[in-house]
N, C-alpha and C positions, 0 to 999 in steps of 0.2 A: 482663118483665125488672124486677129490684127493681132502685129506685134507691138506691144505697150513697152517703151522704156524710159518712160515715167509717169508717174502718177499724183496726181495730187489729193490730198486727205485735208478736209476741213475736218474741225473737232474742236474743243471747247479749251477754253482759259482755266478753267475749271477743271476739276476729276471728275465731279457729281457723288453722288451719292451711292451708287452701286461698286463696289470693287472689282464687277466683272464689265464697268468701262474700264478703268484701268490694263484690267489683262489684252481686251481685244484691243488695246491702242498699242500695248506688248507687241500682240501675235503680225496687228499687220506692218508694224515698221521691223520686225523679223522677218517676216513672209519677204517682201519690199525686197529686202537686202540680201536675200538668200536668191531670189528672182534675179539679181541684176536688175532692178528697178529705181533708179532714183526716185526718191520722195521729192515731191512739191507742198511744200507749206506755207506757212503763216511768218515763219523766222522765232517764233515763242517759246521761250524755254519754260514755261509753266502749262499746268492742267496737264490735259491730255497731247496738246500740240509737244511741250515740252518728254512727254513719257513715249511717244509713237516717231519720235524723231532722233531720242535716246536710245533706243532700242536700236532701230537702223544702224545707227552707227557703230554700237556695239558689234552688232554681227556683219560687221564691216563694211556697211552699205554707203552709198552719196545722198546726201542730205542736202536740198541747197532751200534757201529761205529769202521769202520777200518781206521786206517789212516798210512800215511808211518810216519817215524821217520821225514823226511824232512819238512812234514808239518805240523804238531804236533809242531814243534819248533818255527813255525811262526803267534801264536796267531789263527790260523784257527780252532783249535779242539774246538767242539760245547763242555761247561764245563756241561751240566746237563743232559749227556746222562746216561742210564742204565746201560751199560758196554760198554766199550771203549779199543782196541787193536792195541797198536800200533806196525805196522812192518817194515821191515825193507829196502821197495822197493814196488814200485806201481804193480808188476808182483805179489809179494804177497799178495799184497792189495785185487785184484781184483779175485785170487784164496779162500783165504780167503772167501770173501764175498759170492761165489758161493758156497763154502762147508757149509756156514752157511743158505743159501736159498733155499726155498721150487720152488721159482717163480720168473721171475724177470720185473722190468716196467720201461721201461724208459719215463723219462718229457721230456721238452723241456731243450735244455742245448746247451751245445758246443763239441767243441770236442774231449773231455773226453768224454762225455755222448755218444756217435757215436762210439766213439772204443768200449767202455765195453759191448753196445747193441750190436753188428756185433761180438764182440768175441764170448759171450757168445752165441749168433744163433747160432754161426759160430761152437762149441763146438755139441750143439745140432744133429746141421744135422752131423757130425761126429761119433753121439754115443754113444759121451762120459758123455753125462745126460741127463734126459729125463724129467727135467722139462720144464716150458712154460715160453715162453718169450713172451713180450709184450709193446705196444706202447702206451700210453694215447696221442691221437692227440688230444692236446688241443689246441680250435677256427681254426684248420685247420692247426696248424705248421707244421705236419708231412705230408701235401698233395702230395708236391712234390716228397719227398723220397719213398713217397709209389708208386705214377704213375711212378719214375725209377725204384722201381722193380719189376712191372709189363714190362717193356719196356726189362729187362734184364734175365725175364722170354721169354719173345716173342723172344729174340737172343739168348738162345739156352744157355743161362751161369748159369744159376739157375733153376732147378728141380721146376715144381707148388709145388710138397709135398712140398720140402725146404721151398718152398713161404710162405705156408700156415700154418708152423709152428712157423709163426710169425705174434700174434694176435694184432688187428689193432682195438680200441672203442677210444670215445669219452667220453663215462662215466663211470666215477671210479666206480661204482657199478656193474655195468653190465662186465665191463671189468675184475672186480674177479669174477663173478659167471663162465666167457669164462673161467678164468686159470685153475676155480676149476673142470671147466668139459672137460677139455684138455684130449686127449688121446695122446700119441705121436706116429709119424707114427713107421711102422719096421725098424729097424735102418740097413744100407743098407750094404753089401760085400763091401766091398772099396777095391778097386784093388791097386798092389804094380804097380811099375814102369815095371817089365818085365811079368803082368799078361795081358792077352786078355780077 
């Protein structure tokens, strides 16, 4: 089992529409804190970024946040985090965040939340790290996106391994004991443009 001591959690600007995002952005920056896990985020004191990093730190957890210079200017930067980094572009932001992560989860969110999950897979099945990515489908938001990549496995464009190194729970608990007992597959020869 890898040990995770810290995590980062994509999640929306937003709360959404269901109140049981709200609780599971609760339960995992509780989990988080109760784990000895530092939280990696976004630095946003609103939506869900803001309620999953409130929680953390309530239950006396470390919290540290990256934010670009651009939104740090616009009252967005959550004030009572543990440490706080601001840079200089969202390209950084989201390197940052990954060098400071053991693991990463994304909530329900938009699409910020959809690019930094598919990058960071997307990093994975390349090679280029070998920790564990991962979905919280909380009350079934992520249903659909997961039967498309099942549907995009079946057409021949995505690898089952690729698939399956992108872990899929419903319960913040269970879904860290999955990260911490991740093995990650062999990371694969990638062919140049003039290889066979």
């Amino acid at each position: 089992m890898s040990r995770i001591k810290s995590l980062c959690v994509y999640c929306g600007s937003s709360t959404g529409a269901d109140p049981a995002y709200r609780a599971a952005a609760e339960a995992m920056g509780t989990l988080l804190a109760r784990e000895g896990i530092t939280l990696v985020f976004g630095g946003g004191k609103v939506g869900l970024m803001g309620i999953v990093a409130d929680a953390a730190l309530r239950a006396g957890g470390r919290v540290h946040g990256v934010i670009p210079h651009a939104l740090s200017g616009k009252e967005v930067l959550h004030p009572g985090l543990s440490e706080v980094e601001v840079v200089g572009s969202m390209h950084e932001r989201k390197a940052r965040m990954a060098e400071l992560s053991d693991a990463f989860v994304a909530l329900p969110g938009g699409l910020g939340t959809y690019e930094e999950l598919f990058e960071t897979w997307t990093w994975a099945q390349l090679g280029w790290h070998a920790k564990p990515v991962a979905i919280l489908n909380v009350a079934g938001f992520y249903d659909r996106l997961v039967g498309f990549l099942g549907h995009v496995v079946d057409q021949g464009f995505v690898q089952e391994t690729h698939r399956a190194m992108l872990l899929v729970d419903e319960d913040p608990g269970k879904l860290l004991d999955r990260l911490r007992a991740y093995v990650p597959p062999e990371t694969p020869k990638w062919l140049g443009p003039d290889e066979n």
